[in-house]
Structure formats: structure tokens, C-alpha cells
C-alpha positions, 0 to 999 in steps of 0.5 A, spaced: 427 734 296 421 732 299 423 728 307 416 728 309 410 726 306 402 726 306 399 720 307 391 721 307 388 717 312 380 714 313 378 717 319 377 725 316 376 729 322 380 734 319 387 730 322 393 729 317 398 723 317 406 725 315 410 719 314 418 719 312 419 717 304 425 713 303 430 719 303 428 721 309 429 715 313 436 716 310 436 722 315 435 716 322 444 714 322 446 722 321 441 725 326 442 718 331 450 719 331 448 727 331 444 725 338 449 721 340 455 726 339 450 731 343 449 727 349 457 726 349 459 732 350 453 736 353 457 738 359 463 741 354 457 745 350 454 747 355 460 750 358 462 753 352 456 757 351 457 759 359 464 762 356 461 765 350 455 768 354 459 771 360 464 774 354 458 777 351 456 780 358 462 783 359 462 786 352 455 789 353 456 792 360 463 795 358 463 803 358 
């Protein structure tokens, strides 16, 4: 599955140019509602992994 694909550019300089292929931006609705979702609910994530990281701190530390 190629997402990314080379695209040769005149300039030389050694510098490449990736452009999406079709498949590709067929990423942009998927990872744009991910963004959304992440954005959202960032305050609930975060305090997950507090919950997570203090259990884990607990276990760690226990005799």
C-alpha cells in the first residue's frame, strides 16, 4: 500500500518532494474526525493517564 509517493523535482540539491497518492487522501476525513475526537476529550484522556501513571507508581513502589 503506497500512501506517500515520491515526486522528482527540478531544483536537484539533493531535496525530495512526497506528495499523497489517491489512497492517501482518503486518510484526511478519518485522521480529521481522530483530531477532533482527540481535541474533545483531551481533558479525559489526560486524566486517564494520570490514573494509569499513579496506579503504576503505586504498583512500582509497593514492598
Amino acid at each position: 500500500m503506497n500512501l506517500p509517493r515520491w515526486a522528482s523535482t527540478a531544483s536537484g540539491h539533493g531535496h525530495a518532494r512526497y506528495e499523497l497518492t489517491d489512497l492517501g487522501h482518503t486518510l484526511h476525513a478519518p485522521l480529521r474526525a481522530l483530531q477532533v475526537w482527540a481535541e474533545s476529550h483531551v481533558e479525559g484522556v489526560l486524566d486517564a493517564q494520570d490514573r494509569y501513571d499513579a496506579a503504576a507508581d503505586a504498583q512500582t513502589l509497593a514492598p
